[in-house]
C-alpha positions as CSV (number, residue, x, y, z in Angstrom):
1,X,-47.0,-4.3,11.6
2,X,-46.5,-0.7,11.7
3,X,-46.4,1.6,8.9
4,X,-42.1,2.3,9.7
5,X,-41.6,-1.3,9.2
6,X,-44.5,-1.9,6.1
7,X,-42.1,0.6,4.3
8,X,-38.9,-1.3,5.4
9,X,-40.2,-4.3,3.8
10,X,-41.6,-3.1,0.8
11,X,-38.2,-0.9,0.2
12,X,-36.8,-4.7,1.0
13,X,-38.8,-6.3,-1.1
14,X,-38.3,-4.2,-4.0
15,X,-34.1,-3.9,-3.4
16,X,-34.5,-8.0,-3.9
17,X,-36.2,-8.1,-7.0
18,X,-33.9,-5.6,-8.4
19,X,-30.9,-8.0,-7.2
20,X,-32.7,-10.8,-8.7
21,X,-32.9,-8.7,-12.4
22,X,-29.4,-7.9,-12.2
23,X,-27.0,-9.9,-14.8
24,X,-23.7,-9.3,-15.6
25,X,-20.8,-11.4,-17.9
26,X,-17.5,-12.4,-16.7
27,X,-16.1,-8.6,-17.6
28,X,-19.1,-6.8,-15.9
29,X,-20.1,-5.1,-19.3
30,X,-23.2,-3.5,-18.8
31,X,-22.1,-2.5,-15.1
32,X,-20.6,1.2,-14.8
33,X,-17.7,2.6,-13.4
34,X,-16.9,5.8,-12.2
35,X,-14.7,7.1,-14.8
36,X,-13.8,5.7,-18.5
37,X,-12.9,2.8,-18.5
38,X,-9.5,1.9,-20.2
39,X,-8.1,-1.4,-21.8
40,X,-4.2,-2.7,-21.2
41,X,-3.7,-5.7,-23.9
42,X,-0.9,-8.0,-23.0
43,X,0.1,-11.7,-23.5
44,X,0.8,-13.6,-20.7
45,X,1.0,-17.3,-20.1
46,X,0.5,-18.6,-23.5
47,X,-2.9,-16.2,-23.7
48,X,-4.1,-12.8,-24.7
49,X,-5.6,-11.0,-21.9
50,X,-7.0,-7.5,-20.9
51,X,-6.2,-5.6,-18.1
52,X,-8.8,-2.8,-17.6
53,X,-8.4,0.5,-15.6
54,X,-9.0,3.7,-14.7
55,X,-6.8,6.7,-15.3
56,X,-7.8,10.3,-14.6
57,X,-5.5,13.6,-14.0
58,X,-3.3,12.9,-16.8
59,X,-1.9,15.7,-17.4
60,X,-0.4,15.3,-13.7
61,X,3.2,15.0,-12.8
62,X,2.8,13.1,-9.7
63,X,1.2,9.2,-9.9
64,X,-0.3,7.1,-7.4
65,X,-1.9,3.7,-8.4
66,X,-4.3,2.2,-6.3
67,X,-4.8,-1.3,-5.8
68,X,-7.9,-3.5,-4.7
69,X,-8.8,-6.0,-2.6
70,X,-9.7,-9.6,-3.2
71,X,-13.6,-8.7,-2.7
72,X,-14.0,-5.9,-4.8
73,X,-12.0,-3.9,-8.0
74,X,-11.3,-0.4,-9.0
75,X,-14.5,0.5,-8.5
76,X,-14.7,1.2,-5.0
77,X,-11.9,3.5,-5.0
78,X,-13.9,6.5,-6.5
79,X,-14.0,8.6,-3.8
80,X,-10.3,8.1,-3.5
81,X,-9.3,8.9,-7.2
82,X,-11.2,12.1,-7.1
83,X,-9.4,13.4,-3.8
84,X,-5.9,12.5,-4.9
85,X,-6.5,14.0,-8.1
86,X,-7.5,17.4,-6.7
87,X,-4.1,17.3,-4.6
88,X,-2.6,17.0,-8.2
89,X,-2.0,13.4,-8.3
90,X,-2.6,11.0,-11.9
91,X,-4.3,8.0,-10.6
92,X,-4.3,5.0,-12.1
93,X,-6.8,2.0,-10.9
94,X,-6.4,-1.1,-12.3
95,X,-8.4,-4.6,-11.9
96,X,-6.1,-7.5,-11.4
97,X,-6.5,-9.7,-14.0
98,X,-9.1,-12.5,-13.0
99,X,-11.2,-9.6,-11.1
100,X,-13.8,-6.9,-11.8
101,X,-13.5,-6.3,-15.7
102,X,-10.6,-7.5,-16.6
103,X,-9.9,-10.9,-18.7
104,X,-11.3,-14.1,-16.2
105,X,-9.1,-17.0,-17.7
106,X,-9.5,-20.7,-18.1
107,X,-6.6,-21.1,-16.5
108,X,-3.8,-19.0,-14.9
109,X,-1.3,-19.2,-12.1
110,X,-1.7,-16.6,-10.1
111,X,0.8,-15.6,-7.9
112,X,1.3,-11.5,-6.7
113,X,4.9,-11.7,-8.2
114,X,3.2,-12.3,-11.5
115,X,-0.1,-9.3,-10.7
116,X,3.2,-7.1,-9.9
117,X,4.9,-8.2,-13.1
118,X,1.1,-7.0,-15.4
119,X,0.7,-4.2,-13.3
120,X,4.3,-3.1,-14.4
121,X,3.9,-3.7,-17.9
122,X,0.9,-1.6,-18.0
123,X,2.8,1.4,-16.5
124,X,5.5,0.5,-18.5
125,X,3.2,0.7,-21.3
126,X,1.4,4.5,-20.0
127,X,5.6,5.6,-19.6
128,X,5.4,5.8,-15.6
129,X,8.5,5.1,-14.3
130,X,8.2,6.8,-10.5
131,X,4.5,6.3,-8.1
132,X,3.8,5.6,-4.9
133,X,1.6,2.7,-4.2
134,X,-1.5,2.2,-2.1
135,X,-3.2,-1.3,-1.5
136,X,-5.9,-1.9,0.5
137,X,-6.6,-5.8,2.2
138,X,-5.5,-8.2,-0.7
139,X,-3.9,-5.4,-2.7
140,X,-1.8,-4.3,-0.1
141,X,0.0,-8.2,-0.8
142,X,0.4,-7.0,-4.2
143,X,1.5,-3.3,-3.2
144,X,4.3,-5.1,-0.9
145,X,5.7,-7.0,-3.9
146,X,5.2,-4.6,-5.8
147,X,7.7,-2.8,-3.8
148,X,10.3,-5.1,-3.8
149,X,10.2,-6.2,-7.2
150,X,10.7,-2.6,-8.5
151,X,12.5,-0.9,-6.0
152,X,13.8,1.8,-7.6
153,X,10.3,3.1,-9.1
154,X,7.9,3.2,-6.0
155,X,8.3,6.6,-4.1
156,X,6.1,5.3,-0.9
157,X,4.3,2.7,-0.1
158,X,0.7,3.2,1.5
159,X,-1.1,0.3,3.0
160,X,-5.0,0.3,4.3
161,X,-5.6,-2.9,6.3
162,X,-3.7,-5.7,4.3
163,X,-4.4,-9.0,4.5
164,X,-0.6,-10.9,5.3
165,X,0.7,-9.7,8.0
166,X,1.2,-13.1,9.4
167,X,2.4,-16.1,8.1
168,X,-0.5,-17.8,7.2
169,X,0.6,-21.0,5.9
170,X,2.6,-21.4,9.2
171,X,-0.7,-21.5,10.6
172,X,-3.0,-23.2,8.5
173,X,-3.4,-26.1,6.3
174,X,-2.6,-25.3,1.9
175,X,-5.8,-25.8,0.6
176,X,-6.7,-27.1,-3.3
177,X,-8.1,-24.8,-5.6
178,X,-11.0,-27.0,-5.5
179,X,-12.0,-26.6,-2.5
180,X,-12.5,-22.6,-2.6
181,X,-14.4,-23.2,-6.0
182,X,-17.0,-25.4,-4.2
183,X,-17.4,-23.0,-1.6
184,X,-17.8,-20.3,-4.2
185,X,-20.0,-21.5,-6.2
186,X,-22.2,-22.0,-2.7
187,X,-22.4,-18.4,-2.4
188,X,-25.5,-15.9,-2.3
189,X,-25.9,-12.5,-1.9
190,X,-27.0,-13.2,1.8
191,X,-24.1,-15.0,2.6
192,X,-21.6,-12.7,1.1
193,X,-23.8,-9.6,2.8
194,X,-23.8,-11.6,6.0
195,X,-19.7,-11.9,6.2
196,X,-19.2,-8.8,5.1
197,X,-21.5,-7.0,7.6
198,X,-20.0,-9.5,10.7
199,X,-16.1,-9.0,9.3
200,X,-16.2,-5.8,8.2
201,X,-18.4,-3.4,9.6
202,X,-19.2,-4.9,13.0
203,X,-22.6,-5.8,12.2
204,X,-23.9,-2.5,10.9
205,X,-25.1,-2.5,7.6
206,X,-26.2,1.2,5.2
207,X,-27.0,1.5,1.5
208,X,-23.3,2.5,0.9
209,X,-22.1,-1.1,1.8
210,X,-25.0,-2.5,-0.2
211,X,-24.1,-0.7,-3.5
212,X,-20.7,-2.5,-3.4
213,X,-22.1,-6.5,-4.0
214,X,-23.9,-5.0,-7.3
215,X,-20.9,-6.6,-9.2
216,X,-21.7,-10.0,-7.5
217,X,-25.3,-9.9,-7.6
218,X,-25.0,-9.3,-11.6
219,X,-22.3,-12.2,-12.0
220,X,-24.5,-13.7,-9.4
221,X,-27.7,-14.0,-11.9
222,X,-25.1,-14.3,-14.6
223,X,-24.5,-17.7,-17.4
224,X,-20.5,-17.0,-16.6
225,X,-21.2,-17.3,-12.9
226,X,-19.1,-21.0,-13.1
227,X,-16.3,-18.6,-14.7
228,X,-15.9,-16.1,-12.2
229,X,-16.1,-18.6,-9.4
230,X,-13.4,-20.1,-10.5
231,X,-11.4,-16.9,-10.9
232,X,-12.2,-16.4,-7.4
233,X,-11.4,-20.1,-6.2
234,X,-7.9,-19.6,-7.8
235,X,-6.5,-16.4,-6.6
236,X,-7.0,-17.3,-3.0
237,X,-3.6,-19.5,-3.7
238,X,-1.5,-16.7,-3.4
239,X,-2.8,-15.2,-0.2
240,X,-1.8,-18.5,1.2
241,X,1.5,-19.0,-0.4
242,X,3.1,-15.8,-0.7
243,X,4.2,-14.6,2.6
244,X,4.5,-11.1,2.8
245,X,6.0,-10.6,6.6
246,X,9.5,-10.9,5.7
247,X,9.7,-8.4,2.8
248,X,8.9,-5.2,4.8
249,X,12.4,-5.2,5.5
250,X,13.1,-5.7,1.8
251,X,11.1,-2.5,0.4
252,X,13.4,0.6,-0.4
253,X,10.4,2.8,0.0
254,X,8.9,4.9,3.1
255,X,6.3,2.8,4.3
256,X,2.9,3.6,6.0
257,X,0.6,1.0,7.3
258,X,-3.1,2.4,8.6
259,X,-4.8,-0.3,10.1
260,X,-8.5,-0.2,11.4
261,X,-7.7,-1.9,14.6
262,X,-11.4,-4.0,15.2
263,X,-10.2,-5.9,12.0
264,X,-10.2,-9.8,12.5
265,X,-10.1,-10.6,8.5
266,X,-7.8,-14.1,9.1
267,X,-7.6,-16.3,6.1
268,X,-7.9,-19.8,6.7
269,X,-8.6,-19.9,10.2
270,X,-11.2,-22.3,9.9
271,X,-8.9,-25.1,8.6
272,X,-5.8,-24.2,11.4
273,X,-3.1,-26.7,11.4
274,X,-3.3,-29.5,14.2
275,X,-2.3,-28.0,17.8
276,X,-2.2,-24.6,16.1
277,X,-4.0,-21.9,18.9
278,X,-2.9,-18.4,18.1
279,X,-6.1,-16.0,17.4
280,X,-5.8,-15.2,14.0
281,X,-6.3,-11.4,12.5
282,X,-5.5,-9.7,15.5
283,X,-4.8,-6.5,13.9
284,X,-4.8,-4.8,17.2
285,X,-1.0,-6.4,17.6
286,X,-0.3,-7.5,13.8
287,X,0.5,-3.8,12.8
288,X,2.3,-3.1,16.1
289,X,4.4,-6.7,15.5
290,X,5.1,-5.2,12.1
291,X,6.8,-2.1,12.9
292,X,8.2,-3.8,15.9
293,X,10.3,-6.0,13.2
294,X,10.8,-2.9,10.7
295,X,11.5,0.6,12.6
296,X,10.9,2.5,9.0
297,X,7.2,1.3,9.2
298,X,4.9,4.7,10.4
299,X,1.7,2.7,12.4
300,X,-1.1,4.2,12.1
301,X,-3.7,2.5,13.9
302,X,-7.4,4.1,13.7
303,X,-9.3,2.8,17.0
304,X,-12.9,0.6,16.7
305,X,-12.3,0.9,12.8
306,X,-12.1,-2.3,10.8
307,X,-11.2,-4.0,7.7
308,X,-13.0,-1.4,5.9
309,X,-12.2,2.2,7.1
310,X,-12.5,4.3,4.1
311,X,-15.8,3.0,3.9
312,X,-16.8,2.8,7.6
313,X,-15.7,6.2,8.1
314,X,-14.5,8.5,5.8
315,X,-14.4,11.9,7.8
316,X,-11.8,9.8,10.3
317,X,-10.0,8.2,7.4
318,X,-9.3,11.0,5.6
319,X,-7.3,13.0,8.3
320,X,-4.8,10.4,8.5
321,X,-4.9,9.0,4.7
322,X,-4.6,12.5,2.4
323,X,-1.7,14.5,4.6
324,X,0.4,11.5,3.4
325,X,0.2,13.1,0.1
């Protein structure tokens, strides 16, 4: 063995047992954020819950609130929040309830209509009445109901790869809760590393994408693993249920969709419905089958990019992402 790859495997060896030491609760407590961290207290089907965020420029007219995907939270924005708050932008981050640090409940039913209906109270709450929206994969779902649901306050719409933009229950089978909460609970860092790197990055992998699972290594190692898990189990529901396709035409808004076109991300394609052979996640013609349907949608498609483009490549992302505000 060399001395290049001795180094590699120490470095490797010592990046494990740091994963290993890693432990965090259900709310990620001892894990930090890149700005203050803020707490939304609401009650909400028969329970007290928190909603925590991020909120920086306040003294800003403008507002944009940013909204995260199913694998992550606020967190990963941070690049994000401290670009559109130099253009003179409040941001506002939130973690959906059941992710990142907010409240993980026994029991909830989650559906986006109802994430729309929190995220509203807690603007409500901060006296935002006007903002445009961004959501990126899952929280471009919510960003879309958002949009409908509150027509009148969302000034644009912005979405960054979303999952939804096919019907995916007309393609694949409903299934249980139960059956996502035994595959969580199956998880490792090494398999969640290994989709992520095949699904979203094309199989290249950097310490930038690795500082992103910290979260799941800590709840991982952590005694509310069987908690979180479940969290995770339930919110896929809504992915499935809550079609999105056919409210494009429904949002008042502008909207712009920038889709990394080497994206496959397809929910559920490994349990398609009998004699169903369409390729799933074809963003290469889902975005273009959008705006085909919707003539207000701008497409803007970013070439070998996938589901992850403001991580994949920033430089390129940011050309097409910050002139839209």
């Amino acid at each position: 063995m060399n001395k290049y790859l001795t180094i590699f495997f120490l470095l490797f060896l010592v990046s494990c047992a740091s994963s290993n030491k890693l432990s965090f609760d259900s709310e990620l407590s001892e894990f930090k954020y890149p700005h203050a961290v803020e707490t939304f207290e609401f009650s909400s089907q028969r329970q007290d819950l928190k909603m925590r965020y991020m909120d920086i420029g306040k003294e800003n007219k403008k507002t944009v609130i940013l909204l995260h995907g199913k694998n992550f939270s606020g967190y990963y924005f941070e690049k994000i929040m401290n670009e559109l708050e130099t253009k003179g932008y409040r941001v506002i981050v939130p973690d959906q309830i059941g992710f990142g640090k907010s409240t993980k409940p026994e029991h909830y039913q989650y559906s986006f209509a109802q994430l729309a209906r929190n995220t509203h109270a807690l603007l409500r709450s901060l006296n935002i009445e006007k903002y445009t929206v961004v959501g990126h994969s899952m929280g471009g779902m919510l960003a879309v109901h958002m949009s409908t649901m509150f027509k009148l306050e969302v000034q644009k719409l912005v979405l960054v790869n979303p999952i939804g933009l096919e019907t995916y229950l007309d393609l694949v089978e409903f299934k249980d809760p139960e059956f996502f909460y035994g595959n969580e609970k199956k998880k490792t860092v090494e398999m969640f590393r290994n989709y992520q790197k095949k699904n979203y990055y094309d199989g290249a992998w950097d310490e930038s994408y690795e500082e992103l699972l910290t979260p799941f290594k800590g709840w991982r190692n952590g005694s509310d693993w069987e908690l979180v898990a479940w969290n995770n189990a339930l919110t896929y529901s809504p992915i499935f249920s809550d079609d999105i396709v056919e409210k494009f035409s429904k949002v008042k808004a502008p909207i712009v969709l920038i889709n990394g076109t080497r994206d496959t991300t397809g929910p559920g394609r490994g349990w398609k419905r009998p004699g169903v052979t369409k390729t799933m996640g074809d963003y290469k013609k889902l975005g273009k089958a959008i705006k085909k349907k919707n003539k207000k949608v701008q497409l803007i498609e970013l070439n070998g990019l996938g589901h992850m483009p403001q991580f994949e490549d920033y430089e390129r992302f940011s050309k097409v992402f910050y002139p839209l505000f």
